[in-house]
Structure formats: C-alpha cells, structure tokens
C-alpha positions as CSV (number, residue, x, y, z in Angstrom):
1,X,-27.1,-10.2,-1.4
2,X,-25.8,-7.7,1.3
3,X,-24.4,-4.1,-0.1
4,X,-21.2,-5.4,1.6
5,X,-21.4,-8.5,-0.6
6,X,-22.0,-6.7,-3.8
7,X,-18.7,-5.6,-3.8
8,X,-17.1,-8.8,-4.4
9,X,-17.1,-11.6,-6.7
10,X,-19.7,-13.8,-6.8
11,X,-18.2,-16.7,-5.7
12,X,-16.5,-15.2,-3.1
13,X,-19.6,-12.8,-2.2
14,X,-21.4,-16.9,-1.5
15,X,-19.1,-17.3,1.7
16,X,-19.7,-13.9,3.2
17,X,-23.5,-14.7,2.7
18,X,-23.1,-18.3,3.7
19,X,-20.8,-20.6,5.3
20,X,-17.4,-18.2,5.8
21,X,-15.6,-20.7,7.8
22,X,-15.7,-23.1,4.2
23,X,-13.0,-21.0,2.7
24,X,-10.5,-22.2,5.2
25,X,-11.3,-25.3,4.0
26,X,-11.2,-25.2,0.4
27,X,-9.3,-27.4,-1.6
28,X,-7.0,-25.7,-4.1
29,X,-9.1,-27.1,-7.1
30,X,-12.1,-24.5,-5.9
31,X,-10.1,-21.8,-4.4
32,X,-8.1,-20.9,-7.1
33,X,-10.0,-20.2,-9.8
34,X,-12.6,-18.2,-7.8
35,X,-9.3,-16.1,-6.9
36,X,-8.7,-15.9,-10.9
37,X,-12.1,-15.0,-12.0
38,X,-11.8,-12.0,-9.3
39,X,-8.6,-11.1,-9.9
40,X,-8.8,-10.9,-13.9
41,X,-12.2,-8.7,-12.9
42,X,-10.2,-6.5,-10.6
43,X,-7.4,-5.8,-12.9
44,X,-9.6,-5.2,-15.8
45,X,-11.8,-2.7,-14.2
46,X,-8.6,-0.4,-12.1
47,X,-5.7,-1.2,-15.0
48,X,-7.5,2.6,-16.7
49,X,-8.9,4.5,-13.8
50,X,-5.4,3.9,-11.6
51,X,-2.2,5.3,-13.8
52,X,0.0,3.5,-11.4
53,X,-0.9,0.2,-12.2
54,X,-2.2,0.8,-15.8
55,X,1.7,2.1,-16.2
56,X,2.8,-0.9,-14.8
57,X,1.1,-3.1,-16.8
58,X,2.1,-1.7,-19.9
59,X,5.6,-2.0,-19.0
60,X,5.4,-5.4,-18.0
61,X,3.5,-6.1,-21.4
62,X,0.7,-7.8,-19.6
63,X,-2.5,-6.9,-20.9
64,X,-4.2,-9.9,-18.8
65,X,-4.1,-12.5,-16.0
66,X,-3.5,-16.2,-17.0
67,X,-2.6,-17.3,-13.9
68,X,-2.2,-16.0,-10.5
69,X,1.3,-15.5,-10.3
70,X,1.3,-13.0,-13.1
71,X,0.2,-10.5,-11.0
72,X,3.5,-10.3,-8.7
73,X,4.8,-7.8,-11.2
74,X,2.3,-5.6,-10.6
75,X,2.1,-5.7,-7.2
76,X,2.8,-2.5,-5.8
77,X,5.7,-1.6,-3.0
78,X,4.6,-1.4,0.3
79,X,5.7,2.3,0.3
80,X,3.3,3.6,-2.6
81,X,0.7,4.5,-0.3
82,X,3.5,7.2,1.5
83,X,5.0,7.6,-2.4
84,X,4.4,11.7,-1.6
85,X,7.1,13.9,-0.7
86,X,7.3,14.7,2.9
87,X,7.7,18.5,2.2
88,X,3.9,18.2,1.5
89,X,2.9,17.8,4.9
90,X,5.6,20.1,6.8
91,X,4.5,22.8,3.9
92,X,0.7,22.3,4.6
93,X,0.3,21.2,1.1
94,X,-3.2,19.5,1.2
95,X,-3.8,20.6,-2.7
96,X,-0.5,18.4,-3.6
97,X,-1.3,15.5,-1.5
98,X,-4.9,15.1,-2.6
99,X,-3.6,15.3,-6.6
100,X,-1.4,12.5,-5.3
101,X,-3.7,10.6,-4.0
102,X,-6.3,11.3,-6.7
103,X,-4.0,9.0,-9.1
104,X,-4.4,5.8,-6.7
105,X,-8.4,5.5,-6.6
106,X,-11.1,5.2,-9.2
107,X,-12.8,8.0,-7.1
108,X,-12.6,11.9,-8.6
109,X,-10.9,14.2,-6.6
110,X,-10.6,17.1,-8.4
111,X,-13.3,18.7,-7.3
112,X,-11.8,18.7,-3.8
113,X,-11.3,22.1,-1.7
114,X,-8.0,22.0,0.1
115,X,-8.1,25.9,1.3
116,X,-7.6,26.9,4.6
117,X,-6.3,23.2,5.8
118,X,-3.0,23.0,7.7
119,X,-2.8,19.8,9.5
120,X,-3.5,15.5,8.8
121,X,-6.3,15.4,10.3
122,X,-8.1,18.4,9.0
123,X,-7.8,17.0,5.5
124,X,-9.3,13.6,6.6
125,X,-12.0,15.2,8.4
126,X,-12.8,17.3,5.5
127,X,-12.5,14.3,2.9
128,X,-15.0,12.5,5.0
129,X,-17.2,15.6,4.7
130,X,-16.9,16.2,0.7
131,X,-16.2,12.8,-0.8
132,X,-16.7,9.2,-0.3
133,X,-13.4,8.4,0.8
134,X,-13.0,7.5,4.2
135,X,-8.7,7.3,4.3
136,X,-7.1,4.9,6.5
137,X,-3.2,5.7,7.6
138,X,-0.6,3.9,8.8
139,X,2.1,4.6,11.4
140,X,5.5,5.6,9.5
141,X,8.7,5.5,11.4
142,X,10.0,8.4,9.4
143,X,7.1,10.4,9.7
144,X,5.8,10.0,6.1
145,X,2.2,7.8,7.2
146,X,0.8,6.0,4.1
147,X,-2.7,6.7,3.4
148,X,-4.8,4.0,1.8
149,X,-8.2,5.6,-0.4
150,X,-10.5,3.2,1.4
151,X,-13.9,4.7,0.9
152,X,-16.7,4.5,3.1
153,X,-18.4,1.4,1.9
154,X,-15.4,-0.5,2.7
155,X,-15.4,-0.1,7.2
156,X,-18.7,-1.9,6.9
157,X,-17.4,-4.4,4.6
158,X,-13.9,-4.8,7.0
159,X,-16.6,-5.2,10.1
160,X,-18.7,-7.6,8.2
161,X,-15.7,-9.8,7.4
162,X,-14.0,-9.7,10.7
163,X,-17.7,-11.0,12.0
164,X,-18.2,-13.7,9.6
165,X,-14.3,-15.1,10.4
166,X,-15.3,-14.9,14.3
167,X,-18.8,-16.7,13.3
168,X,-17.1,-19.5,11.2
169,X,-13.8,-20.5,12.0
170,X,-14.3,-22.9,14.2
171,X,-17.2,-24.3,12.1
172,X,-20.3,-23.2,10.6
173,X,-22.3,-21.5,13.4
174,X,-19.7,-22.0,16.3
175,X,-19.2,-18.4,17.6
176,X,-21.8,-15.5,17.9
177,X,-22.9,-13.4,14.9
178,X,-21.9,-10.2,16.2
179,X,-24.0,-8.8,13.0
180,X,-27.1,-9.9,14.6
181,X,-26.4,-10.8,18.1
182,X,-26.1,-7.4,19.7
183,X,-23.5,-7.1,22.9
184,X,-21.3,-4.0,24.1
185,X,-18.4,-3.1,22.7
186,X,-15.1,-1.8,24.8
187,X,-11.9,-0.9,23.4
188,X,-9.1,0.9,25.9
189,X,-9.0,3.7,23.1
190,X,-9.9,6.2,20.8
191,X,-13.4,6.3,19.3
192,X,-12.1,8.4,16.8
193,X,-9.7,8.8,13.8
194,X,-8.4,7.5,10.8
195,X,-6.3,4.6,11.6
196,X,-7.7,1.6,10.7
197,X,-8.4,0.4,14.4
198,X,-10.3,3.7,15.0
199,X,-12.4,3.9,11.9
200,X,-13.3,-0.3,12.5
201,X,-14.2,0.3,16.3
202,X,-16.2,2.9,15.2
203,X,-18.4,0.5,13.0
204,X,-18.1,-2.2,15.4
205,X,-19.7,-0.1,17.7
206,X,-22.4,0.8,15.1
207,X,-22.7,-2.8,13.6
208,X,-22.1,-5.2,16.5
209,X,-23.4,-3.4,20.0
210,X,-26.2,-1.6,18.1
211,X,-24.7,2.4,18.8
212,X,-22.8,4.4,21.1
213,X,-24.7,3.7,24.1
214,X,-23.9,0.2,24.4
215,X,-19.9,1.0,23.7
216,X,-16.9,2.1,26.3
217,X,-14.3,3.9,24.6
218,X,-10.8,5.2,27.1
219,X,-11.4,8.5,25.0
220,X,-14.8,8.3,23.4
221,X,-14.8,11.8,22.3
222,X,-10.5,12.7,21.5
223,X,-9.3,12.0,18.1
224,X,-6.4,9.8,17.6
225,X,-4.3,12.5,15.6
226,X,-2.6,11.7,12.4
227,X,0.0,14.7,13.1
228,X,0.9,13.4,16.2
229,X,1.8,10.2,14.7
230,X,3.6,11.4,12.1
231,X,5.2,13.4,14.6
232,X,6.2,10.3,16.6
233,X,7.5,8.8,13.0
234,X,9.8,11.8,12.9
235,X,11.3,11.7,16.3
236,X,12.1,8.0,16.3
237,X,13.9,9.1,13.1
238,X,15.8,12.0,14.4
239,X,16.7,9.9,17.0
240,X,18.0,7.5,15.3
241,X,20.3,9.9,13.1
242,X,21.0,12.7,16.4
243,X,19.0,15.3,15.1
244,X,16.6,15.6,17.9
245,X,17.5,19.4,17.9
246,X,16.9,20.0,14.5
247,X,13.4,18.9,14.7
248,X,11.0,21.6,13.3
249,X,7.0,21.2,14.3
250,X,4.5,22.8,12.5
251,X,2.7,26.1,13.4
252,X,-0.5,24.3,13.1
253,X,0.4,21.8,15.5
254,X,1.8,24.2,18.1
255,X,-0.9,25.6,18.4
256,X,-3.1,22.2,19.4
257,X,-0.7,21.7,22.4
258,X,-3.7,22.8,24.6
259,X,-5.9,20.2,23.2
260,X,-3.1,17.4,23.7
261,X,-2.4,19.3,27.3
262,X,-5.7,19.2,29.1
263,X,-6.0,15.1,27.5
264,X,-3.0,14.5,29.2
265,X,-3.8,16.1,32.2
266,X,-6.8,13.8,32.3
267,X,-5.1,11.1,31.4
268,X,-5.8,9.2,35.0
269,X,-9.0,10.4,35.7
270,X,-9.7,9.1,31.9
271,X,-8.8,5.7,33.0
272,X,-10.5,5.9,36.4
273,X,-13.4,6.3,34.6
274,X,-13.0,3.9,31.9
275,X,-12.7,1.2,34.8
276,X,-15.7,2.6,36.5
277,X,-17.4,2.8,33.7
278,X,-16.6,-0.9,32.3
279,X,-17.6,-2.2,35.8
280,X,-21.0,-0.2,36.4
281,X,-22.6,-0.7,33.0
282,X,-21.1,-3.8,31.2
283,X,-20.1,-6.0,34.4
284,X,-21.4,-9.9,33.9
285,X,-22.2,-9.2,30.4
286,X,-20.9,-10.8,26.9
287,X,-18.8,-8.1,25.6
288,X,-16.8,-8.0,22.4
289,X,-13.5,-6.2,23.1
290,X,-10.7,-5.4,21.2
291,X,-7.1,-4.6,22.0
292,X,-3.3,-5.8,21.3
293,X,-2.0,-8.2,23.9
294,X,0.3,-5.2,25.5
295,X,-2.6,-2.9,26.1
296,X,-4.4,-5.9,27.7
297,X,-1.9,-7.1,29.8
298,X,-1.2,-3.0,31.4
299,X,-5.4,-2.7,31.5
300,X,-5.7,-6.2,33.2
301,X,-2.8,-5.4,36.0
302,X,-4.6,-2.4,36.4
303,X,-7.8,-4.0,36.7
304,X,-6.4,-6.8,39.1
305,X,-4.7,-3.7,41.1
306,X,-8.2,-2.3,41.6
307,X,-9.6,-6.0,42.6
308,X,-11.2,-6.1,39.5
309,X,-11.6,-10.2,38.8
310,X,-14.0,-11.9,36.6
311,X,-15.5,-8.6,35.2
312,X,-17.4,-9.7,32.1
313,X,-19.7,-12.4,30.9
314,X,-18.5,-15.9,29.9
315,X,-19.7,-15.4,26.0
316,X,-17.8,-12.6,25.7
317,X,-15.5,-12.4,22.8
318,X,-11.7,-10.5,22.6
319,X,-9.8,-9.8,19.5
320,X,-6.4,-9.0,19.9
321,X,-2.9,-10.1,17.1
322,X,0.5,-8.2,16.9
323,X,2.1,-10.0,19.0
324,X,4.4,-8.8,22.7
325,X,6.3,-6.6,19.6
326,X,9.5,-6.1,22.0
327,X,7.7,-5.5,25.0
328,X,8.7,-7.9,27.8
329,X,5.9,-9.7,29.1
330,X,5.7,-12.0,32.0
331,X,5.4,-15.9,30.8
332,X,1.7,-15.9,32.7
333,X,0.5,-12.7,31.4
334,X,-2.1,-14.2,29.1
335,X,-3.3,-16.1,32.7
336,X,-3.4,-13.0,34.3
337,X,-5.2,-11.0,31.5
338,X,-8.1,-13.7,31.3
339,X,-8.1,-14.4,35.1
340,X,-9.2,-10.1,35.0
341,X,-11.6,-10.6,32.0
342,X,-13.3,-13.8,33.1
343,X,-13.8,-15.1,29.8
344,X,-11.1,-17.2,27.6
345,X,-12.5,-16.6,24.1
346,X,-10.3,-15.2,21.8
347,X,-9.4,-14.7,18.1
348,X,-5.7,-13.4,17.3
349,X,-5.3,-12.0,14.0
350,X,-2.5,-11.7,11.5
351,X,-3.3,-8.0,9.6
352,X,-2.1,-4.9,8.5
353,X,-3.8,-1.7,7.9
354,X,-3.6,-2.3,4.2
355,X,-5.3,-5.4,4.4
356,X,-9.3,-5.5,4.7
357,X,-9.6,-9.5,5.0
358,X,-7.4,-10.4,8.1
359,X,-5.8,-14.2,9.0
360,X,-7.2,-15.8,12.3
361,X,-4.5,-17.8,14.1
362,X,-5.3,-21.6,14.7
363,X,-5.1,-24.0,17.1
364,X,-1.5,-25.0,15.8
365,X,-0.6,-21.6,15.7
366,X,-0.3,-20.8,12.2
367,X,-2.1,-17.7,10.6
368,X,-4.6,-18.9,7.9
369,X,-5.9,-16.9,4.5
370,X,-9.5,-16.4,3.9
371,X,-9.4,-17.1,-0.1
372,X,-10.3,-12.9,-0.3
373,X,-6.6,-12.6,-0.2
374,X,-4.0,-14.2,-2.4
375,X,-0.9,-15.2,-0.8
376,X,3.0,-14.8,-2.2
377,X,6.2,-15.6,-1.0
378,X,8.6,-13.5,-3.1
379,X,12.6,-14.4,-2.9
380,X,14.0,-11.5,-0.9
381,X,16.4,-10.5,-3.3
382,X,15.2,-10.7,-6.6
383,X,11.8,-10.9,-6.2
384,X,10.7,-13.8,-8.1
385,X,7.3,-15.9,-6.6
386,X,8.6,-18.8,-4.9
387,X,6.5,-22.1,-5.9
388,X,3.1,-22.2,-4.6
389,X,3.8,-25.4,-3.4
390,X,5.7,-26.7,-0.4
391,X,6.5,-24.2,2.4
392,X,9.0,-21.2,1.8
393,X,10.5,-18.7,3.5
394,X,10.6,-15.0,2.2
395,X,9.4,-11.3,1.7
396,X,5.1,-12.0,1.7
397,X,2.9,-10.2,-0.8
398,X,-0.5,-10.3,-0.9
399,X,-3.5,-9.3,-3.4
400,X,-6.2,-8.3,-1.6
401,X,-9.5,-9.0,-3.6
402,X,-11.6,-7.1,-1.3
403,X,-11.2,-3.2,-2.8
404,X,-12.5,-2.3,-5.9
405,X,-11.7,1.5,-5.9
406,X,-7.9,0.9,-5.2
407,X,-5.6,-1.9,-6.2
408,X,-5.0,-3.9,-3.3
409,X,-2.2,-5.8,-4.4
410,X,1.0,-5.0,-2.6
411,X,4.7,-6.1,-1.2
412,X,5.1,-5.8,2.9
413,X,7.9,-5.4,4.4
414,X,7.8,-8.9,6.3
415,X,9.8,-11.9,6.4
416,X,7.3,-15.0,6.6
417,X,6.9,-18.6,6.0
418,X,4.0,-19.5,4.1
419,X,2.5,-23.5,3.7
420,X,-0.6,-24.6,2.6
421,X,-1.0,-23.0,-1.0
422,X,-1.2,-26.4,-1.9
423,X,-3.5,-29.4,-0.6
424,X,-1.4,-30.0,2.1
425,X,-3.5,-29.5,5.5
426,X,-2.7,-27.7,8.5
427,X,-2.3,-29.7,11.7
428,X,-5.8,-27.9,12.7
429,X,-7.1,-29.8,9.5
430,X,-7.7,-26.6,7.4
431,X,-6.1,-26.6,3.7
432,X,-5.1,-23.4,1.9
433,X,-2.5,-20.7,2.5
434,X,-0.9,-19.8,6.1
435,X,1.9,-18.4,7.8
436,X,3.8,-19.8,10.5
437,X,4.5,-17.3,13.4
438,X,7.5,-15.9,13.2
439,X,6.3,-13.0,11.3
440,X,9.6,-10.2,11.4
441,X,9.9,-6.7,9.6
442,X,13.1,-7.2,6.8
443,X,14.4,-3.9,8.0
444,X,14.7,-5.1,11.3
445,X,17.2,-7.5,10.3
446,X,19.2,-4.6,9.0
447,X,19.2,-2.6,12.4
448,X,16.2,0.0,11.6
449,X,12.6,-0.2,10.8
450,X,9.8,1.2,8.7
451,X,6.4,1.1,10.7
452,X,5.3,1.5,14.0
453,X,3.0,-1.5,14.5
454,X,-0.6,-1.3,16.1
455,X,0.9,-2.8,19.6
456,X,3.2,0.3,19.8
457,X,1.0,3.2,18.2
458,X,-0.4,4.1,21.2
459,X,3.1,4.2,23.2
460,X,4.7,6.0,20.2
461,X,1.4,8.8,20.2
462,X,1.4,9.3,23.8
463,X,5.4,10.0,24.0
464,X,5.0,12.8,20.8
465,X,2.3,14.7,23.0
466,X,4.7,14.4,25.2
467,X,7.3,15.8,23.3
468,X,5.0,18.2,21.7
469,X,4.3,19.9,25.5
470,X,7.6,20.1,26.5
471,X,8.2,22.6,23.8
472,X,5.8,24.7,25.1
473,X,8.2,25.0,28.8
C-alpha cells in the first residue's frame, strides 16, 4: 500500500490501489458501509484533538455514528475555516491566527515562531518551513480567506486521486496513468502559492511530468499572493457598501508594490513567452494541462491570433470545471479552444478548495461522487438532511473522508440537486451520488456573494495589483 493510501480506510484505500473507476459504480449496499466504517474511524480519532468538533459533539449528545446522517450536526459551517477575526490580518497578528488555527488540526502548533511576520504569505511560507502543514486558502469576497490545515502529505494524496479519477472513469484502464506515464505539464499560471490550484500544479508537475523541466508555468517563478487576494476580497466589498475611500492597505503590502509593479510591467512579455515557450518545447506532444474554461478560451483566442492551431499531441489530456461563472462566452468557444489545442480530451470537475476528492462530470452532464466523499442535501432553511433517496434540491454538505488531521465535514454555500444516493443509475449508467449542473452560490440569490471562485481569482488578483499601484501615483 502507497503512503497516499495509508491515509485512508481500508476499503476505500482498495480503489485508489485498484480499480478507481468501481466506486462510481458501487451499489449502495457496498458503498455505504465502507463510508460508515471510515467515518466512525474519523470521528473517533479528531472528536479529542479538534475542540470544535469535540464541543460539538458533546452538545449534540452524540458520542458515536450509527448511521451516516448523524453526522450533519456536526458538520461544520462553510465559514469556520475564516472563523478569525479580520483585525488579525490588518493588525499583522500571525501569533493570534496560528492559536486559531492550532484548534482545527490534530497537528501542534505551539511551538510556532510568529515574530517578525507581517503579511499572508510570509506566514504560509514560514509554516511550510517549521511544520508539516502545508495551508491551502480560499478566495473571500470580504477579504477574510479561509485557510484549511491541509498538511503536506495531503497535495500528493489530492494528485494521486485526481490521477486515479482521470485513469478510471471511463473504465478500468481507459485514460493514461499520469502517475506512471510521464508527459509535460502547462498551466497559464502561477507555479507558486497556497491556493489549492497552485500547491496541486506544483505536485502535478513533480508527480505527473517527472519535475520542473518538463512543466510551463505563465509565471513559473511569482507567487500567487494571499494578500493580494484578500485585498481583492476587500475591494469587491467596499464596493459593494461605497467605501472605496475608506480602504486602508497595510504597510507591509505597500511596500511590495515594486514586486507586483515590475510583474505587471512584464505582464506581455510573460505571455509572449509562455506561447513561445509552449510551442518550442512541448509542440506535438501529449500534455496534461490545466485551467478553467475562461482562461482557456482568452489563451486559445490568443493562440489562434498568433496562428497557433493544433499545437499539442492527440493524447493529451485538459482538466478544467467552474464553469463560464458570469463571463459571456461565445456559443463555439469550446470549438475554438480545442480547434487551438488539437486534442478533445477532457475531464470537468465539480470541486472546491475544501474538498480533496473532486466529482468528474459525465457524459449526461451530471457531477458524480467518488464514495471518499459523502454527499448531503440539507433543507435550506432548517437544515435537516433531506432523504437519501430520490433527487432533492437544497444547500449540499459534504464529509470528506480523505483528511485525517482536520475534520473534513462541512456546509457550502451552494444550492444543488443531488440524485443517485440511492440505486437509481445515472443515464451514463453509473449509480451513487451526483449533482445535476446547475450548481449556484445561496448568496447569490440574495444579491451578494461570499467567494471568489477559481474561474475569477485570477481577474480578481490582477485588478488588486492594479489597485494596489495606483496608490503609489
């Protein structure tokens, strides 16, 4: 059994050693109480080390799991993992938010030095350096990022997974094994960072294309800053409320705007050479690349611009999920992106950064489970667990089996449909839990929002630097 393995139960551990793609396929009778038997192990083992949930528990009188819908009252808010007050960041108080997030992982942080730090991403970098944690954030519309205690056995575990679901979904065998297979990897992106995309391209370009030299990265050597992000959170905010003026940026950041200059000064020349560099060392080849279908379709028009047609090999895989998310696409702009990439393979995923075991999309369109990650449909306005039978419509929580440092259980913020928790198949013939795909934010519905999605972090980052330079005219 792999390391990555290990981490899970053993029943579930057999399909990321085996036959992956057989989880979509499970009948409830077998999925279920594999989910159970992990589950009861997870919340045994984290119900002490995590007050939070140990709290929880105790007020909900549960000192065990019967059945799997016991757990929905200890499944945590979405906003848990950005529970700190926001004063810790605009006061520089790293000491704070590390006690904080010391109480929602098994690992000791007490022993962490906080002096001297001032900004995000100097406390991630230096958490990398002294502990095993390896934090993932989010992008917060109101400038408060949630940060997840994934540690660093967990990336390769994410990679692993996302390898085994590209392998097997289709059957047993039917795509490449990017774990042994080696090809390049190429994201339009950062290298670097602590958002989830960043720290898993990363890996991918360790696990799947064998090490830097065989990866292609828009900015291989910038960091994708967790300041700036939150800064973008908080000027989407003020905007909304007409407090742009009242916006106060940190010294610490300030005094980056040099750093975020000369990147954006470079900004075409960085994508001249991405281009170039895509073309020169990767053209004709199986690739795997990565990136949402909005960044594809502005790389492809540029690509097309540049008479770029065809460029990579015809085994070449794409990842991609999340959607147009507002962005007005043309009706052929899927045509237009393939007709640039020369290839048509593709997996769209339903995730979330708080989620390690993503959903692919199948031929019918619907979003289906691996049985890593147990399903809920909760009834937005009392939050009771609709029946697991049938097909529902409400707020989705999930319980993600795949942490064992941090509870992974959790409420979103998303309205969904959910079939398939019963034996009913999908149209594509696989059983078990999916959603259908019209996936919407509930604060949407009531004219605001809480996250910046993956599509639009990049738009969202590049307009703060912007921001952040014009304070320096």
């Amino acid at each position: 059994m792999s390391i990555a393995a290990a981490q899970l139960h053993p029943g579930l551990a057999a399909l990321l050693e085996g036959d992956f793609g057989r989880g979509y396929r499970m009948a409830r009778a077998e999925r279920e109480p594999l989910q159970l038997a992990s589950l009861r192990d997870r919340f045994a083992a984290l119900r002490g080390p995590i007050g939070a949930l140990g709290r929880l528990a105790d007020e909900q009188g549960l000192a065990d799991i019967t059945w799997l819908e016991d757990v929905v009252p200890l499944l945590f808010p979405h906003t848990v993992y950005k529970s700190y007050p926001l004063s810790f960041l605009e006061q520089g108080r790293f000491d704070r938010l590390t006690r904080w997030l010391d109480g929602l992982t098994t690992l000791d942080l007490s022993g962490f030095d906080s002096a001297g730090i001032d900004t995000i991403d100097d406390w991630v970098r230096r958490l990398d350096a002294q502990t095993e944690l390896a934090v993932i954030h989010t992008f917060g519309t109101s400038g408060k990022l949630s940060f997840l205690p994934r540690t660093k056995a967990h990336t390769p575990l994410a990679v692993a997974l996302n390898a085994r679901a590209i392998r097997d979904f289709h059957g047993h065998g039917s795509g490449p094994d990017l774990l042994v297979e080696r090809r390049p990897v190429i994201s339009p992106s950062y290298r670097l960072g602590a958002s989830s995309i960043a720290r898993g391209m990363a890996r991918m370009a360790q696990d799947y294309a064998g090490g830097l030299d065989q990866a292609l990265f828009l900015y291989p050597d910038a960091w994708f800053s967790a300041d700036v992000a939150s800064l973008a959170g908080r000027i989407k905010a003020a905007e909304a409320r007409g407090e742009m003026g009242q916006l106060q940026i940190s010294p610490a950041l300030l005094a980056r705007r040099a750093e975020f200059a000369a990147r954006e000064a470079s900004r075409a020349e960085d994508m001249d050479r991405f281009f170039a560099e895509a073309s020169r060392r990767f053209a004709g080849q199986d690739v795997f690349l990565f990136a949402v279908w909005p960044i594809l379709f502005e790389w492809a028009e540029e690509g097309l611009q540049r008479g770029l047609r065809g460029l990579f090999g015809p085994g070449s895989v794409l990842t991609t999920g999340g959607g147009s998310k507002g962005r007005v696409l043309p009706p052929d702009y899927k045509d237009r992106i393939f007709e640039f990439l020369g290839f048509e393979r593709h997996f769209e995923f339903f995730g979330m950064s708080e989620l390690m075991a993503n959903a692919p999309r199948c031929e019918a369109g619907h979003f289906h489970f691996p049985p890593l990650v147990v399903p809920f449909v909760l009834d937005p306005e009392t939050g009771a667990c609709l029946p697991r039978q049938g097909t529902h419509t409400g707020r989705l929580a999930l319980m993600d089996l795949v942490p064992e440092s941090y509870w992974g259980g959790f409420v979103t913020g998303d309205e969904v449909t959910l079939s398939g928790c019963d034996d009913v198949p999908c149209a594509c013939g696989r059983t078990g839990p999916r959603l259908h795909p019209e996936i919407r934010r509930f604060s949407e519905a009531r004219g605001g929002d809480d996250k910046i999605n993956c599509a639009g972090a990049p738009e969202a980052h590049d307009r703060a630097v912007d921001f952040l330079l014009e304070q320096a005219r």
